[in-house]
LOVO-872470 format. One record per residue: residue in three letters; x, y, z of N, C-alpha, C in turn; residue number from 1. Coordinates in Angstrom, 1 decimal, m for minus. Atoms other than C-alpha are relative to their C-alpha. Example, Ala and Ser with C-alpha at 12.3 -4.5 7.8 and 13.67 -1.06 7.14 Angstrom:
// LOVO-872470
> res / n_c1 / n_c2 / n_c3 / ca_c1 / ca_c2 / ca_c3 / c_c1 / c_c2 / c_c3 / n
> ALA / 0.9 / m1.2 / 0.0 / 12.3 / m4.5 / 7.8 / 0.9 / 1.2 / 0.0 / 1 .
> SER / m0.9 / m1.1 / 0.0 / 13.7 / m1.1 / 7.1 / m0.8 / 1.1 / 0.8 / 2 .
***
This chain:
// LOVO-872470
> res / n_c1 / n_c2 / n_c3 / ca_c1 / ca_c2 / ca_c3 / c_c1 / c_c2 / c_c3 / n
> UNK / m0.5 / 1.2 / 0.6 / m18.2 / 4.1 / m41.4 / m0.5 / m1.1 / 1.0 / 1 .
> UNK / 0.4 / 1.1 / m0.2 / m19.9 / 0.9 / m40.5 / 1.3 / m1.0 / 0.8 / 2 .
> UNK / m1.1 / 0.6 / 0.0 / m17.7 / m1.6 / m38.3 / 0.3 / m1.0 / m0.6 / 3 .
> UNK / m0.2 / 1.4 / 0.5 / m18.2 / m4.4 / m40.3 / 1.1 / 0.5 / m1.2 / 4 .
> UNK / m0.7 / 0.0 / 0.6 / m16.5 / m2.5 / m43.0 / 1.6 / 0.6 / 0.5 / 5 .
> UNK / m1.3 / m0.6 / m0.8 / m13.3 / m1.5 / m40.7 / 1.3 / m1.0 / m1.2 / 6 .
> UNK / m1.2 / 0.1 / 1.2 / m9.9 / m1.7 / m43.0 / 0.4 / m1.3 / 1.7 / 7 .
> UNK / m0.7 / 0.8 / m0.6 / m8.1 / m4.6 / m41.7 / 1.3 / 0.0 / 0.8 / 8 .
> UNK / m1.3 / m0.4 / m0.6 / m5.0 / m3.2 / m41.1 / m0.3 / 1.3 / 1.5 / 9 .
> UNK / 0.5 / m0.9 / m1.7 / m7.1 / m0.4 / m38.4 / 0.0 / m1.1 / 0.6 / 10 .
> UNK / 0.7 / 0.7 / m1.1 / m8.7 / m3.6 / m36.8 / 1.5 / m0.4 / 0.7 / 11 .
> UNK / m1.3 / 0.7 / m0.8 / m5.0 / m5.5 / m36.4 / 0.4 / 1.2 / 1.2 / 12 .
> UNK / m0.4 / m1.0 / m0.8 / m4.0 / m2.0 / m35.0 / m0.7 / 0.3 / 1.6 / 13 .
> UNK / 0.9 / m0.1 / m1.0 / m7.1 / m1.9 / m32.6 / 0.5 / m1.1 / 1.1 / 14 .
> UNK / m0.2 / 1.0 / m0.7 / m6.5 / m5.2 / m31.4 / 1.0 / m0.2 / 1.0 / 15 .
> UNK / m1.3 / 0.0 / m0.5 / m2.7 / m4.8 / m30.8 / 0.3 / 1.1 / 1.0 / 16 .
> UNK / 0.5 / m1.2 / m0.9 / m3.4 / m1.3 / m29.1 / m0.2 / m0.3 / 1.2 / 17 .
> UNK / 0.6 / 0.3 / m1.8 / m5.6 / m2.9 / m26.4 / 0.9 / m1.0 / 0.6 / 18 .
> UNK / m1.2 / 0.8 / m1.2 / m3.3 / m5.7 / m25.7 / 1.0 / 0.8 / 0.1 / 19 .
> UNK / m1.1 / m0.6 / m1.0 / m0.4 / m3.6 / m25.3 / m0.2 / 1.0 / 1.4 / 20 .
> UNK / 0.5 / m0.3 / m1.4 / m2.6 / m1.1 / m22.8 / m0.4 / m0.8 / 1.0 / 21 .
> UNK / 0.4 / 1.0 / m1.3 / m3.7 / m4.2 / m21.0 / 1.6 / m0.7 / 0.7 / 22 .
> UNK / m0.8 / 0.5 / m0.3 / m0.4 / m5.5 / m20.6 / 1.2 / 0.7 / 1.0 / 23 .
> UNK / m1.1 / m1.0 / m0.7 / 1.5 / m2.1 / m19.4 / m1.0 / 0.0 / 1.3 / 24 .
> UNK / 0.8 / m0.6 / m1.3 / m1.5 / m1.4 / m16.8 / 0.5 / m1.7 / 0.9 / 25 .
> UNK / m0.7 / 1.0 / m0.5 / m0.5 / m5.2 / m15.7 / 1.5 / m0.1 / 0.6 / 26 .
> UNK / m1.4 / 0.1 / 0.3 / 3.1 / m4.8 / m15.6 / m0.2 / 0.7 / 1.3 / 27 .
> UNK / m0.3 / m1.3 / m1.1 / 2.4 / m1.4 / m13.3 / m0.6 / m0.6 / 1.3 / 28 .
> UNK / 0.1 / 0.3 / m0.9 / 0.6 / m3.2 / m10.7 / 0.4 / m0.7 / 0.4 / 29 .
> UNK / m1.1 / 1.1 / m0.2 / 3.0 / m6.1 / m10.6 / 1.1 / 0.6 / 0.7 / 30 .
> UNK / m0.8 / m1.2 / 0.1 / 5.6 / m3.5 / m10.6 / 0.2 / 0.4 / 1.9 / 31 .
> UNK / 0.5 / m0.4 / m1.4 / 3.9 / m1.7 / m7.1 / 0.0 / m1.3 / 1.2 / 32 .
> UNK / m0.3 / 0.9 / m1.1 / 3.4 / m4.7 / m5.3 / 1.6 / m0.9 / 0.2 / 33 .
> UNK / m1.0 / 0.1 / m0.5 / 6.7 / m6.1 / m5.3 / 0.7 / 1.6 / 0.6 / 34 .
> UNK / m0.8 / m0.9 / m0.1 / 8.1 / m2.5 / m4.7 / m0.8 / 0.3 / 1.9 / 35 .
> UNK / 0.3 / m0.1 / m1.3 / 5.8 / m2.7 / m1.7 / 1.1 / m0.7 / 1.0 / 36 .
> UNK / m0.7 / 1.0 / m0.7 / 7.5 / m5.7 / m0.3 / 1.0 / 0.6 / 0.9 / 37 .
> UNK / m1.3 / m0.3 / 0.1 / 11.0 / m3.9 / m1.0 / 0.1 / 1.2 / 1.4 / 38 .
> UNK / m0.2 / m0.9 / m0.7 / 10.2 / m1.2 / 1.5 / 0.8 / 0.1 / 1.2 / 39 .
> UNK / m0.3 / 0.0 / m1.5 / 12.3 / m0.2 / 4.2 / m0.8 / 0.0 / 1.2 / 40 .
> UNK / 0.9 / 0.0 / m1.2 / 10.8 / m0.4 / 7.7 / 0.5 / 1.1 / 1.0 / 41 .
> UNK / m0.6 / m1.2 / m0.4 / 10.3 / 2.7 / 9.3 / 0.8 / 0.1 / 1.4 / 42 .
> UNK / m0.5 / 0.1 / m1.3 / 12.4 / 3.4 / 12.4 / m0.9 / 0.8 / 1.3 / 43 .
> UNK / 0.6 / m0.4 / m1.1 / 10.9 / 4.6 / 15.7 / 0.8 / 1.3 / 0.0 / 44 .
> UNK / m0.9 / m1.3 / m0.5 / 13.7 / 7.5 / 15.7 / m0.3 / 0.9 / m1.2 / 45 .
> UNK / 0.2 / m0.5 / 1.2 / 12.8 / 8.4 / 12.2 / m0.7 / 1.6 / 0.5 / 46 .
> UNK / 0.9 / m1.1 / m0.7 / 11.5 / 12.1 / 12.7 / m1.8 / 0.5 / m0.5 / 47 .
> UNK / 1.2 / 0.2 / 0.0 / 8.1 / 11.5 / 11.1 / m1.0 / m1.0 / 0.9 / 48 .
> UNK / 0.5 / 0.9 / m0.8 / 7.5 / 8.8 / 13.2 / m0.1 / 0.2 / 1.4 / 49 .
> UNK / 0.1 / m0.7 / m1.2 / 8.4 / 10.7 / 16.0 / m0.9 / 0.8 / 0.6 / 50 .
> UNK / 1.4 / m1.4 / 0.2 / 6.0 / 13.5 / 15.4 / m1.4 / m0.6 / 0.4 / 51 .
> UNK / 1.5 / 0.4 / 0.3 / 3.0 / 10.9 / 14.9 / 0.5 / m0.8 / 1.5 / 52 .
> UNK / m0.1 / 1.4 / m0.9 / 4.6 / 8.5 / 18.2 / m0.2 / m1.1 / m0.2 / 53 .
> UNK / 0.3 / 1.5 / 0.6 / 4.8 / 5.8 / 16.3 / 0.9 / m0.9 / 1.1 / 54 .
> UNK / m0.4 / 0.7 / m0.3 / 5.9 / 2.7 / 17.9 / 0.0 / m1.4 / 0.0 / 55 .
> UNK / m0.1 / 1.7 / 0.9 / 6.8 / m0.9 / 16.7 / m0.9 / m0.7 / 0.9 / 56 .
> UNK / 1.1 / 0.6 / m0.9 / 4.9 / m2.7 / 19.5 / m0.5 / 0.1 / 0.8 / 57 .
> UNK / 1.1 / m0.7 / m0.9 / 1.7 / m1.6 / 21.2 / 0.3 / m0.9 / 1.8 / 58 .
> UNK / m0.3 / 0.5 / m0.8 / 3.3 / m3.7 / 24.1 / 0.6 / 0.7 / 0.7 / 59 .
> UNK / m1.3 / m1.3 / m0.4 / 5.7 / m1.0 / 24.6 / m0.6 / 0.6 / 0.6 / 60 .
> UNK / 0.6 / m0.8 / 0.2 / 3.5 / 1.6 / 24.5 / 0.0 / 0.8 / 1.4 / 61 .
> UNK / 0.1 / m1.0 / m1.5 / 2.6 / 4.5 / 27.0 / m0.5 / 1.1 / m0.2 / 62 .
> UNK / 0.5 / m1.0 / 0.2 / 0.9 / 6.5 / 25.3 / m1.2 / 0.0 / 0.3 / 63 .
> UNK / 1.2 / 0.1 / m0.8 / m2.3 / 8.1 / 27.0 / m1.2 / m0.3 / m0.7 / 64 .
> UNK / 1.3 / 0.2 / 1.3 / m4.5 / 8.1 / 23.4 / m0.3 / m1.3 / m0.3 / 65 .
> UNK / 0.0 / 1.4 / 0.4 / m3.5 / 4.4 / 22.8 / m1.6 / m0.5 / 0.9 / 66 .
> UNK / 0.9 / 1.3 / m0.5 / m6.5 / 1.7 / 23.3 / 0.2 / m1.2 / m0.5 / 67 .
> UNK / m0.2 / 1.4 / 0.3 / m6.1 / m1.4 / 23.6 / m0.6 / m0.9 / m1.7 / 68 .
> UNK / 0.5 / 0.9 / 1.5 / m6.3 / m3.5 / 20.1 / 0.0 / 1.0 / m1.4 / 69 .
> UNK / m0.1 / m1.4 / 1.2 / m5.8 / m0.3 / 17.6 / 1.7 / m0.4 / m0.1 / 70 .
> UNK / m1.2 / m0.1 / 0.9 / m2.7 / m1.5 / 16.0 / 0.2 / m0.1 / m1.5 / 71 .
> UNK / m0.3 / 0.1 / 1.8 / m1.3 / m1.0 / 12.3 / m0.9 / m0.7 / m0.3 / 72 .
> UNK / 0.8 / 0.7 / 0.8 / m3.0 / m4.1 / 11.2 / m1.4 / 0.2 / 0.0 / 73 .
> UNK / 1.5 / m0.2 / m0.4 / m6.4 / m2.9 / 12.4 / m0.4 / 1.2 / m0.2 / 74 .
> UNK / 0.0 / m1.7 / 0.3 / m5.6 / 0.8 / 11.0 / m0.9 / 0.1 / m1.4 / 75 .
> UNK / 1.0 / m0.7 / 1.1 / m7.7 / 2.5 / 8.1 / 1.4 / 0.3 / m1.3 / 76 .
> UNK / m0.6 / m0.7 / 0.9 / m4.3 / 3.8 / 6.6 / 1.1 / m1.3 / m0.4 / 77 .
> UNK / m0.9 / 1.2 / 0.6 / m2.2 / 0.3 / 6.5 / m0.6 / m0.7 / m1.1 / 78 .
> UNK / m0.2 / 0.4 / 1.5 / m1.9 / m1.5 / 3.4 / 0.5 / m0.9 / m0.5 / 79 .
> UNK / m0.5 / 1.2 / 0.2 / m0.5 / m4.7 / 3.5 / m1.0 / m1.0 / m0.5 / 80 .
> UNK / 0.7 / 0.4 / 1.0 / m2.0 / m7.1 / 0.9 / m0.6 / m1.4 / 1.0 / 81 .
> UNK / 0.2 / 1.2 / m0.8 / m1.6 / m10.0 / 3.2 / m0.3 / m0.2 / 1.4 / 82 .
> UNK / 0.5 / m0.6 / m1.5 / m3.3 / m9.9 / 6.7 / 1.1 / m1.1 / 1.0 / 83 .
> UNK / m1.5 / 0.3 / m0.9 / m0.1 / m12.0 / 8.0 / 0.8 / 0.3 / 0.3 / 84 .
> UNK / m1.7 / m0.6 / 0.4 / 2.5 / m9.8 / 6.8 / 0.0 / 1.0 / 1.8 / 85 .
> UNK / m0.6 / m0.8 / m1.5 / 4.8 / m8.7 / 10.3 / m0.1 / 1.3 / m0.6 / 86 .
> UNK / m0.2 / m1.6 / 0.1 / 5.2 / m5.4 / 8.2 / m0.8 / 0.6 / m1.6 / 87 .
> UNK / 1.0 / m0.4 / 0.6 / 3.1 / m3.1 / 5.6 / 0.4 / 1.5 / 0.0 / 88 .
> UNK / 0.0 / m1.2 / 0.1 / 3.2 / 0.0 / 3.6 / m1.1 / 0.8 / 0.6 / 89 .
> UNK / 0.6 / m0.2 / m1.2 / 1.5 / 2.5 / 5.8 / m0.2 / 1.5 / m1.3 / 90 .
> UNK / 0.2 / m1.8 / 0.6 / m0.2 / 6.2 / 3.9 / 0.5 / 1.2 / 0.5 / 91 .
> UNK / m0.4 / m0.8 / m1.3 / 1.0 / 7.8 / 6.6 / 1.4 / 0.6 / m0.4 / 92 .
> UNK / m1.5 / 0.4 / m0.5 / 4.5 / 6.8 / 6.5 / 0.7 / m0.1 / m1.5 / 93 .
> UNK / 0.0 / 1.0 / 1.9 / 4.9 / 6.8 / 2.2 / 1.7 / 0.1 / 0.3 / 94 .
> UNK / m1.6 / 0.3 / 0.1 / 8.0 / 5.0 / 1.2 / 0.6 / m0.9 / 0.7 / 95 .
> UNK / m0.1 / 1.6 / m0.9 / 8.1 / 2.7 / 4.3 / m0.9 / m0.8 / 0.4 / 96 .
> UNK / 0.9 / 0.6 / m0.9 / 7.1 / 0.0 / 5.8 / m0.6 / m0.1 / 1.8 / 97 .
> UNK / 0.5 / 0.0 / m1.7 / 5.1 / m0.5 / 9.7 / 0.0 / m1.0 / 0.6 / 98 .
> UNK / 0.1 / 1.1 / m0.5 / 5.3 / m3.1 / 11.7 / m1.4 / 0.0 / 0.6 / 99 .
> UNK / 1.4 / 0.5 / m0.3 / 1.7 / m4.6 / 12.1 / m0.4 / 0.1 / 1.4 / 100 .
> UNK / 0.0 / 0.0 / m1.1 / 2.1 / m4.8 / 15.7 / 0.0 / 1.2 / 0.7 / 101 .
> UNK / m0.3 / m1.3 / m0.2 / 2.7 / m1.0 / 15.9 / m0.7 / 0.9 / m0.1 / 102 .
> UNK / 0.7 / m0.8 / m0.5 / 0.8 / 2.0 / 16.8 / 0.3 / 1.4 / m0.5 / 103 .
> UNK / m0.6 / m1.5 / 0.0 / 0.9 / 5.7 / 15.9 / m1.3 / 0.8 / 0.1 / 104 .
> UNK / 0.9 / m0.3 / m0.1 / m1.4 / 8.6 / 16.9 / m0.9 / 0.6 / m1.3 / 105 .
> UNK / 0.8 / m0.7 / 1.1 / m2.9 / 9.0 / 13.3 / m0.7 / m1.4 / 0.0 / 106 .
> UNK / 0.3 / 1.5 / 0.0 / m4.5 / 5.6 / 14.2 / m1.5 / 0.2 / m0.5 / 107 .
> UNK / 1.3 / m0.3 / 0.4 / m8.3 / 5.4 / 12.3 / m0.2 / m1.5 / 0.0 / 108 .
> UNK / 0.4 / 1.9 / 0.3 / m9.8 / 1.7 / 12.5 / m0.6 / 0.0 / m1.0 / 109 .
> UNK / 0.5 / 0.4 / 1.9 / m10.2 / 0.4 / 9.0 / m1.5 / m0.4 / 0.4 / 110 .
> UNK / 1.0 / 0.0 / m0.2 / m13.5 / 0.0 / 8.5 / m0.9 / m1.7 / m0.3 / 111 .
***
C-alpha cells in the first residue's frame, strides 16, 4: 500500500503514537534528573564507602593512592550535570550523592 493512499484514521493514529512516545521518553528524562538532585549524600561511615575509602574532602585525606587533584569532580564515574554542583550522583555509589570535593579509591580521571 502506497503512503499517499494511507486511511486517515491510520495516519491520525501514526501521528498521535509518535507524539505520545516522544513525550513519555521526555517525561523519563525529566523524571531522572530531578531524582538526581533528590539524592541523599553518601556518608563517609556508610559501609560501601568505607570499602572504596571514600572521603568528603581530599583535604582530609591520607590515603597513600591519593594524588593530588583526582577528586569526584575530575572522576570518570561522577555525574553531575552541572560542573558547580558541591554534590553529584556518583556510578559507584548508585542511589547517592558525592561531594565533588571528595575522593575514593575507584578514582578513574574522566576523560
Amino acid at each position: 500500500m502506497k503512503d499517499s493512499n494511507m486511511n486517515p484514521s491510520r495516519r491520525r493514529f501514526v501521528v498521535s503514537a509518535g507524539g505520545a512516545i516522544s513525550a513519555a521518553a521526555l517525561a523519563s528524562v525529566l523524571a531522572r534528573t530531578a531524582q538526581a538532585a533528590d539524592l541523599p549524600h553518601l556518608s563517609p561511615t556508610d559501609p560501601t564507602a568505607t570499602a572504596f575509602a571514600y572521603v568528603e574532602s581530599t583535604a582530609k585525606i591520607k590515603n597513600p593512592k591519593f594524588v593530588a587533584g583526582s577528586d569526584c569532580k575530575n572522576c570518570n564515574f561522577y555525574q553531575a550535570r552541572n560542573s558547580n554542583a558541591a554534590y553529584g550522583p556518583c556510578l559507584i555509589f548508585q542511589g547517592k550523592s558525592v561531594n565533588a570535593k571528595g575522593w575514593c579509591t575507584n578514582y578513574v580521571k574522566a576523560a
